[in-house]
Structures are given as structure tokens and as C-alpha cells.
C-alpha positions in Angstrom: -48.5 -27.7 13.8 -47.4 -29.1 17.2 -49.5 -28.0 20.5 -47.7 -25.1 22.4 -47.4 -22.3 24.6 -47.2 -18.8 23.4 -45.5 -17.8 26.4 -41.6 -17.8 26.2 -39.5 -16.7 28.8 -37.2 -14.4 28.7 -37.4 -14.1 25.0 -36.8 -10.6 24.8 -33.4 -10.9 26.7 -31.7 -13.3 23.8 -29.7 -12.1 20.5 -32.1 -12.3 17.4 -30.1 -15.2 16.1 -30.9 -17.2 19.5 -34.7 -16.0 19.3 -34.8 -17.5 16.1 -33.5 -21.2 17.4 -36.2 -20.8 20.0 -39.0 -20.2 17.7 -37.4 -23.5 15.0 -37.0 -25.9 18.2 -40.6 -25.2 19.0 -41.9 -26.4 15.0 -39.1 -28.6 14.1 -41.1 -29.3 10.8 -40.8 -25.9 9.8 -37.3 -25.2 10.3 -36.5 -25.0 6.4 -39.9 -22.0 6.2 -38.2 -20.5 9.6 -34.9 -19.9 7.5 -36.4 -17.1 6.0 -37.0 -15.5 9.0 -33.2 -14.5 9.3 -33.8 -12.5 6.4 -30.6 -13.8 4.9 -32.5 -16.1 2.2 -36.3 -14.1 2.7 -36.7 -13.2 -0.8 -34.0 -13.0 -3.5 -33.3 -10.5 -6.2 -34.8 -13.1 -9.2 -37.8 -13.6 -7.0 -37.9 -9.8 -6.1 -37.8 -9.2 -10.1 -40.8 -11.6 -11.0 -43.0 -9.8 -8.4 -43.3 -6.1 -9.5 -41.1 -4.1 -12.0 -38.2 -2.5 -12.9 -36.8 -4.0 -9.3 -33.1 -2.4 -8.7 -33.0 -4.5 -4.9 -35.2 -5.3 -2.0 -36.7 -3.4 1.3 -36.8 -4.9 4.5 -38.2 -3.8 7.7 -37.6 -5.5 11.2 -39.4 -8.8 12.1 -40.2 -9.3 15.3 -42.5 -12.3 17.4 -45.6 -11.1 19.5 -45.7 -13.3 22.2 -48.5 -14.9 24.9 -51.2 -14.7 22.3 -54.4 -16.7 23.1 -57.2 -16.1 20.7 -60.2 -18.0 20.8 -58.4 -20.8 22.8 -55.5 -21.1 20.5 -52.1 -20.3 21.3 -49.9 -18.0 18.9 -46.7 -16.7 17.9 -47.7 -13.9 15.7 -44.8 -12.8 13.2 -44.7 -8.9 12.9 -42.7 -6.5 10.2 -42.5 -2.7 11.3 -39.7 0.1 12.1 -41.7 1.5 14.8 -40.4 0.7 18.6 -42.6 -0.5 21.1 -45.4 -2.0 18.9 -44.3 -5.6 19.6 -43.5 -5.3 23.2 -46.7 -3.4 24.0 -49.3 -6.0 21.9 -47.1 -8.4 24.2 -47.4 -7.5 27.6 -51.4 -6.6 26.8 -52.0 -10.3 25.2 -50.3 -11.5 28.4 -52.9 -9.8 30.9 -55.4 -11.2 29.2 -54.2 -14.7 29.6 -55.6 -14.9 33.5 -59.2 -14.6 31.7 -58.5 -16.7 28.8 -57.6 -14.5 26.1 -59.5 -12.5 23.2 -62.8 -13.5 21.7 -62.5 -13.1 18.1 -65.3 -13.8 14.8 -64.7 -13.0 10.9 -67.3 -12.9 8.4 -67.4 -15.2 5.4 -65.1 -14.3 2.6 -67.6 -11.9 0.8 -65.8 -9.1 -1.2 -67.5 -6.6 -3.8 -66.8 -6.1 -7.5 -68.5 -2.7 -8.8 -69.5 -1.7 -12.7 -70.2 1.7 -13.1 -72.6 2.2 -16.2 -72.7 5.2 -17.8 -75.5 6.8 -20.4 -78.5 5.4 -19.3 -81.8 7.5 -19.3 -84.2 5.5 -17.3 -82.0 4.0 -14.0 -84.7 2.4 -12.5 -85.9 0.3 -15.3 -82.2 -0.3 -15.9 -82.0 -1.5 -12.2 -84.9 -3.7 -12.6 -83.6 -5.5 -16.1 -80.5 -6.3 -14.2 -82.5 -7.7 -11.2 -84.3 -9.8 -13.6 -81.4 -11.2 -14.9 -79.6 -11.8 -11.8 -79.0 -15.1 -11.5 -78.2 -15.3 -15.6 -75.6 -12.5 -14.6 -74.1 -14.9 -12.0 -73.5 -17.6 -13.7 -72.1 -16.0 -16.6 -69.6 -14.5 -13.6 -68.9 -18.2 -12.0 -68.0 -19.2 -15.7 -64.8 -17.4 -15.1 -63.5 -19.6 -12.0 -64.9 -23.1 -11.9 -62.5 -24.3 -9.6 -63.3 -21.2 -7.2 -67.0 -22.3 -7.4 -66.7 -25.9 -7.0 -65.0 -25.0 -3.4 -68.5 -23.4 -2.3 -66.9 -19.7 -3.1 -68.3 -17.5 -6.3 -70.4 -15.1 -7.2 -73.5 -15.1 -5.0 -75.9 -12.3 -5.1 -76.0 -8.9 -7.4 -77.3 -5.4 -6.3 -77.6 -2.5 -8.3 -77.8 1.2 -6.8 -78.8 4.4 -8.9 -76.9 7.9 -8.6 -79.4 10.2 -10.3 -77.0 12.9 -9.4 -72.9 13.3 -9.8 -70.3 15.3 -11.3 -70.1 12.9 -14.0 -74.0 12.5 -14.8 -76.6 9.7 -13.7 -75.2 6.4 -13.2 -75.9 3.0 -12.4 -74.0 0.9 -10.3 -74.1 -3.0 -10.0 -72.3 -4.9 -7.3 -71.2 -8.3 -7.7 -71.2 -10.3 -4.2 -68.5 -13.0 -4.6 -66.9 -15.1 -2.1 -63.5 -15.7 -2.5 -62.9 -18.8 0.0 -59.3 -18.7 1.1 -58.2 -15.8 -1.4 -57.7 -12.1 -0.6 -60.3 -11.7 -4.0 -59.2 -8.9 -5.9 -58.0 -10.8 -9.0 -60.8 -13.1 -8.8 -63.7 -10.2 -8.7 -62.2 -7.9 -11.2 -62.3 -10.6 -13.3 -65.8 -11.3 -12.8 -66.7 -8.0 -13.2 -64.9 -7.2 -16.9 -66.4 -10.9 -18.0 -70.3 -9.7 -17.7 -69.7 -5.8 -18.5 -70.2 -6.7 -21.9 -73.6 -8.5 -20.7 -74.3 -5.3 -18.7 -74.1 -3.0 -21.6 -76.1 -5.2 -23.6 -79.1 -5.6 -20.9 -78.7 -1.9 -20.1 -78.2 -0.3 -23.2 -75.6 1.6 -20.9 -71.8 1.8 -21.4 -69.7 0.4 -18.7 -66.5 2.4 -17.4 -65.6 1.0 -14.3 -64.8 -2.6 -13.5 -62.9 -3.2 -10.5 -63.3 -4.4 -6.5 -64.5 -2.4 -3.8 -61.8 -2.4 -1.0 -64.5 -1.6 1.3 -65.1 -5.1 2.4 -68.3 -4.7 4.7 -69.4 -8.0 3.9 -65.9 -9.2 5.1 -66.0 -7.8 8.6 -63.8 -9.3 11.6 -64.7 -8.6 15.4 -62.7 -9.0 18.1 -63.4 -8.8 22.1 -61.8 -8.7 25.4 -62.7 -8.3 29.3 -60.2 -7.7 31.6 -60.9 -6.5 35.9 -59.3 -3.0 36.9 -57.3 -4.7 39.4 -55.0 -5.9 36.5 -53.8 -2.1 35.6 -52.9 -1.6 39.2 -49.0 -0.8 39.7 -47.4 1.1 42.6 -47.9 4.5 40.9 -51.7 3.5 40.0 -55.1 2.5 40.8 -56.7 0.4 38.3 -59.6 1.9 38.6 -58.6 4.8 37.6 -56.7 3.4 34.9 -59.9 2.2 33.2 -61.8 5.2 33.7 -59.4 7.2 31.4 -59.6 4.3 29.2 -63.1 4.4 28.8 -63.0 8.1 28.7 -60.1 8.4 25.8 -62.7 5.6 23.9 -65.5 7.7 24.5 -63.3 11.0 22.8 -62.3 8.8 20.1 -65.9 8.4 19.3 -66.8 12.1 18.3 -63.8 13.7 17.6 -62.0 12.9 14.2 -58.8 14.5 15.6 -58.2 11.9 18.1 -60.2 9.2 16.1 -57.0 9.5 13.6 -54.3 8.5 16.2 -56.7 6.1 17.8 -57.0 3.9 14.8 -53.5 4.8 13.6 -52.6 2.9 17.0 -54.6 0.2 15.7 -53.2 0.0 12.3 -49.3 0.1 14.1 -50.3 -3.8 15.0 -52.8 -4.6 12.4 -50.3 -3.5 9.2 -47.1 -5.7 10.3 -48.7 -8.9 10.3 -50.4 -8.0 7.0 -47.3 -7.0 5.4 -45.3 -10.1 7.0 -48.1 -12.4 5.7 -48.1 -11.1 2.3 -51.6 -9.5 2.0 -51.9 -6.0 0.9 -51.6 -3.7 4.0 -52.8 -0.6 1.4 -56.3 -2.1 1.1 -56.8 -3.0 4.7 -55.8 0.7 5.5 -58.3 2.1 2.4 -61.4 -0.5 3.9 -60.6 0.2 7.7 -60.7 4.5 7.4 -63.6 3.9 4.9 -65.3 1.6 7.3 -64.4 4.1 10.3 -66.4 6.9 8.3 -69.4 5.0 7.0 -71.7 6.8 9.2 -70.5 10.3 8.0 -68.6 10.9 10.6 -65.2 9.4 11.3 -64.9 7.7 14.6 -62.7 5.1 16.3 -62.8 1.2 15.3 -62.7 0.1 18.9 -64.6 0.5 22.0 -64.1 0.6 25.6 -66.0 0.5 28.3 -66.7 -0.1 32.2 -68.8 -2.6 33.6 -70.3 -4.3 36.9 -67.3 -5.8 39.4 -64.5 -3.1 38.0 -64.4 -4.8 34.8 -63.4 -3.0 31.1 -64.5 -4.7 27.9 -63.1 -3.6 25.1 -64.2 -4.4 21.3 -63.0 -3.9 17.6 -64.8 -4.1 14.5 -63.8 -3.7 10.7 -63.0 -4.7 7.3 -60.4 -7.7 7.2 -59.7 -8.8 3.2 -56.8 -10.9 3.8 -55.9 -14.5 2.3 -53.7 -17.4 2.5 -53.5 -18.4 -1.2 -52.2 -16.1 -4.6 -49.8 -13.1 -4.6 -46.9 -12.8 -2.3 -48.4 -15.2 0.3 -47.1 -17.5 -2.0 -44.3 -16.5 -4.1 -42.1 -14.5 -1.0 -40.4 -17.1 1.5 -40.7 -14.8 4.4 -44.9 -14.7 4.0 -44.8 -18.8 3.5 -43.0 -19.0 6.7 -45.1 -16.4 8.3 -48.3 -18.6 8.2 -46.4 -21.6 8.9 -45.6 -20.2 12.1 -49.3 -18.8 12.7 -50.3 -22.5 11.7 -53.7 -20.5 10.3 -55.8 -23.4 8.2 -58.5 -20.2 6.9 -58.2 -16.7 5.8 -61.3 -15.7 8.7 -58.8 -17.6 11.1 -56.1 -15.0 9.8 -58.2 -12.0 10.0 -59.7 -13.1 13.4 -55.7 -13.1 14.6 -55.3 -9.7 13.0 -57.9 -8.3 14.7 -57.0 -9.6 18.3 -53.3 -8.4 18.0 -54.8 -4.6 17.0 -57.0 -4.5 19.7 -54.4 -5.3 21.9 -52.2 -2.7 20.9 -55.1 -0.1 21.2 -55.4 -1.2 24.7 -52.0 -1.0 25.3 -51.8 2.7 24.1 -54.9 3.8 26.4 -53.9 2.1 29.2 -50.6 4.6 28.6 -52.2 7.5 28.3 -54.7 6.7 30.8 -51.4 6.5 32.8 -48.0 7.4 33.1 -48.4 8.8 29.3 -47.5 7.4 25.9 -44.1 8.6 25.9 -41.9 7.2 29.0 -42.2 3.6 27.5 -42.0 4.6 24.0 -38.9 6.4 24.4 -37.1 4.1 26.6 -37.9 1.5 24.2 -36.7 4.0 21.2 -33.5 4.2 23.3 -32.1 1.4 21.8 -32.2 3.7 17.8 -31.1 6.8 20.0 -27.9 4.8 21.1 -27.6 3.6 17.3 -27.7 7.1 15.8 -25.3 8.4 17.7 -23.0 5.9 16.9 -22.6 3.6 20.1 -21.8 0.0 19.0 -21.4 -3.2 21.2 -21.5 -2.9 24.8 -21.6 0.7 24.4 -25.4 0.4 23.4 -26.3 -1.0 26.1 -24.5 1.4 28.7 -25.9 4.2 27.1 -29.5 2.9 26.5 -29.5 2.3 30.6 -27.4 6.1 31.4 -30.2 7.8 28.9 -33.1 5.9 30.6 -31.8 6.8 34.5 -31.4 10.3 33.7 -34.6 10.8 32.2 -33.4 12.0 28.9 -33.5 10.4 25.6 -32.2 12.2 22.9 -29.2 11.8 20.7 -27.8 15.1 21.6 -27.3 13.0 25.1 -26.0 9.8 23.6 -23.3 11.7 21.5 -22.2 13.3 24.7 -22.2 10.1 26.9 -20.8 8.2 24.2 -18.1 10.6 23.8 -17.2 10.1 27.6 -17.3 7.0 27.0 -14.7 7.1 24.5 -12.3 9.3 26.2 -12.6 7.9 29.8 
């Protein structure tokens, strides 16, 4: 992966075929992986049909490239898949404020996921607990025994907990946790198969029956954290003060903290820029989604991932925190062309070094979003960059998108009732 800039002017301004020249002239090596990205060869019906079942075609969503991304002193072009408008531009134009102070800070965990076995019909938990403890490291062998090649990278099973539920719909239960790390692997294959490979050990040490044998998706041991500081002088515009900018960004942080209501839309504004690069990568965007919410209500209360706030010299830091189980190696990361070429492009060499990027890009978009609402609301640059579908729906095509887009953004008014009727005058003029 040749050195570059993130930065490329006047990007959004080309035709998508022209975008996609730019993005192959700046990794020649990767051209053949960057094919994909036209979505002409991204994953055929044969491939399609050895990935899940009964496959009748394929789905595809619009890629688009976040630009002027600087995380943890690295440059990146960070691939996104997702219908919604605005997402890409907004995590754009934040990732380039952030430049002037060097960028986002970001840190992942090392790759420790959880596999659970729920044992059932056992009189005596605690006993049960302690006869597991005993046999911990027995227990973790037996577990490594099942990927050699896993554990001879440094990764495997590395520690066992056991918790007791005296008291459930279903009876008393014991619980044992399997702490495995899966190295470069997203680690759901990998721990469920731990965890069916010593059930049988389980029941034998327990005198319990096991039931459940399957990974946790909340990946607390996997947590990635990303930061930023940025001065109030930098939301400034002719319309607003800065400073007051960042005081209803810290405020709309601080509401996000206690109320669930707007704690939902706060991290669903996190998850618009977190999912599309999990999706485009080929990780599972459904387990991110389960871990992050779960993570988000640990403390019994649902609050936001992020948090924003003011500090000496007009300054707002802003930081995220949550589960991140992504990988580089097994499933689709692999097997679909468009994931391969994805990570090419990212030139990540680690899963942490993915997750760190994932986390960045989602904070950024949660700043973008406050700093709207903090503003001239979420709506003026959402809909003028929804024009472009408004135009679309109503039928425009060629230059007539464009005249429309730019008559529906002038006079304020954005629907497709308005397109059909200035596309209709259009028409008969």
C-alpha cells in the first residue's frame, strides 16, 4: 500500500466511473481488487449460490468513498455500502475539520470474544462452579485442541468463568464462559466450536446437561475507543457562532445520556456510518448492531455510545466506546470480491486496526449529526442531498436531474410532488 493523501479534490464533482479511475491510479497494484468496485464483476451468481441458500440473484446497495480520513496518523479512503443520503458526505466534511488537529485518536482491545454453555440440572451451583474452576486449565486445552493453528498464532482459549443463576424461568443454571482470542478472525466459528468440543467434558465434571453452546455477541472484551478534539472556532459559519454550536452539542450528548428516546436516534446515527463499512468489508453488520445496543444498555439503562463535551480554550472533545467483533480472514471477507477489495483499499494489516477505523468514521458521523442539530437542523442538508432520489422518483433523467435538484433546492422545497411539476415544465417548455 503506497503512501497517500486522503484528501481528493473535487471528488464529489466526477461521474462514478471517473471516481473509480481516481481511487485505481492512486493503488495501481490493486486495480484488478478495484474492479469489483464497479459492481459489474462484485460477486457472481455461482459465488452468490455457495455463500447462503436457495439464492434466486444478488442485492446491492450503493458504494460510496469517505474521504480526508486521518486516524491515528494514517491516511484512509474508507469504502462505504448504504441507501441512505448524506451519510458519506457528512462523515466527510467532519473527518476533514479534524485534519487541522491531526485527526481521530482511536484504540481496540485484543481480539477476545466469548463462547457461553448453559448447563442445566444441577443441584448444587456453587460446587459445580468450583469443579469447573478446578479444571480450568484441563478445560482449555481440551478447547485449544480444536484449532492448533489458531493457537500456535498466540490466539485460543485463554481463561474460563463460570456464573450461577439460582433463579430463571427455566430453573437454576450454570453458565461457563470460554475467553478465546481469535487473532485476525471475526470468532464466531472458531468459539462455538470450542464450546460444543468440551460440553461433553462439562456434563461429565458437572453432572449437569448442557443446552446451549454458542458465542456471546456481546464482545466486552473486544471493545474499540475512539477520540477527537476539535476548537469552537471550527463550527463558525456566517449564520453561527461556534460557540454556540458546541454548546448544543454538548447539550444534545448530555440528553442522549438519560433519555432512551433520544439515545435510539443518537446511536442509530452512529450505526448509519459504522454498518456500511461492516457490510462492505464483509463482517456481520447484525452482530455489531446486537453487541453495540447490548453494550449501550449494560448499565440498565440505555444511553448513548458517544460523548461530548466542552473544555478550557472553546474546545469540544468528543469520545465513542463499544463492542467492535470484526475480522479480516473467513466468511465473506474472503469469498465476495467487493469485501477483498474493500480492505485492499483500507490497506488494514489487523482486525483492531479495522475496528479502530470503524469506530473513528462513526464518531464522525455522530458529530456531524449534532453539529446539525446544534445548527441549522438535520433536515436542510439531508434533504438537499436526498434531492438527487427526489429528482429520480419523479422521473427526471440526464440533465434534467440536475436542473431540478438545483430549482427544488432554491425554492426551498423538496418533495416529488414539486419535481413532477417542474419536470413537467420542463417537458412542455
Amino acid at each position: 500500500m503506497t503512501k497517500r493523501s486522503s484528501i481528493i479534490p473535487y471528488f464529489r464533482n466526477l461521474t462514478p466511473s471517473d471516481r473509480l479511475k481516481v481511487i485505481c491510479a492512486l493503488e495501481p497494484e490493486f486495480v484488478d481488487f478495484f474492479q469489483a468496485f464497479s459492481g459489474e464483476t462484485a460477486l457472481s451468481l455461482d459465488q452468490a449460490d455457495g455463500m447462503i441458500e436457495n439464492v434466486i440473484g444478488r442485492f446491492q446497495l450503493p458504494l460510496g468513498i469517505a474521504t480526508n480520513f486521518i486516524i491515528n496518523g494514517k491516511e484512509y479512503l474508507v469504502p462505504m455500502a448504504v441507501e441512505e443520503p448524506s451519510v458519506v458526505a457528512a462523515a466527510s466534511h467532519m473527518a476533514k475539520l479534524t485534519r487541522e488537529i491531526g485527526g481521530f485518536h482511536a484504540k481496540a482491545d485484543r481480539p477476545v470474544m466469548r463462547g457461553q454453555i448453559q448447563v442445566m440440572g444441577i443441584s448444587d451451583l456453587e460446587s459445580a462452579k468450583a469443579t469447573i474452576l478446578k479444571h480450568k486449565a484441563e478445560l482449555q486445552n481440551v478447547a485449544n485442541e480444536k484449532d492448533r493453528t489458531l493457537f500456535a498464532l498466540g490466539g485460543g482459549c485463554e481463561d474460563i468463568e463460570v456464573y450461577c443463576f439460582e433463579e430463571t424461568a427455566a430453573g437454576a443454571m450454570l453458565i461457563v464462559h470460554l475467553l478465546v482470542d481469535v487473532r485476525d478472525a471475526m470468532g464466531a466459528n472458531t468459539v462455538n466450536t470450542m464450546a460444543e468440543h468440551i460440553a461433553p467434558m462439562v456434563d461429565k465434571l458437572t453432572g449437569g446437561k448442557t443446552r446451549l453452546r454458542i458465542m456471546s455477541n456481546l464482545a466486552d472484551k473486544r471493545l474499540v475507543s475512539a477520540t477527537v478534539t476539535l476548537n469552537a472556532r471550527q463550527f463558525s459559519t456566517l449564520e453561527f457562532d461556534g460557540k454556540d454550536v458546541v454548546q448544543g452539542i454538548v447539550e444534545a450528548s448530555a440528553l442522549a445520556e438519560v433519555d432512551p428516546y433520544r439515545a435510539a436516534t443518537h446511536n442509530k446515527g452512529i450505526m448509519n456510518a459504522i454498518d456500511p463499512i461492516v457490510v462492505v468489508t464483509g463482517n456481520d453488520w447484525r452482530a455489531v448492531e446486537a453487541g453495540a445496543h447490548a453494550y449501550a444498555a449494560q448499565g440498565g439503562h440505555y444511553t448513548g455510545l458517544s460523548r461530548w463535551c466542552s473544555g478550557p480554550d472553546d474546545t469540544l472533545t468528543g469520545k465513542i466506546e463499544l463492542p467492535m467483533a470484526v475480522g479480516l480472514v473467513g466468511g465473506a471477507t474472503k469469498t465476495h470480491p467487493t469485501a477483498q477489495a474493500s480492505l485492499a483499499l483500507l490497506g488494514v494489516e489487523t482486525s483492531a486496526e479495522l475496528a479502530e477505523i470503524i469506530a473513528a468514521v462513526g464518531l464522525a458521523q455522530n458529530l456531524a449529526a449534532l453539529r446539525a442539530l446544534a445548527s441549522e437542523g438535520i433536515q436542510r442538508g439531508h434533504m438537499s442531498l436526498h434531492a438527487r432520489n427526489i429528482a429520480l422518483q419523479a422521473g427526471a433523467t440526464g440533465e434534467e436531474v440536475n436542473a431540478i435538484i438545483q430549482d427544488m433546492i432554491r425554492a426551498g422545497e423538496i418533495t416529488t410532488d414539486h419535481a413532477s411539476n417542474l419536470l413537467n415544465q420542463y417537458r412542455t417548455a
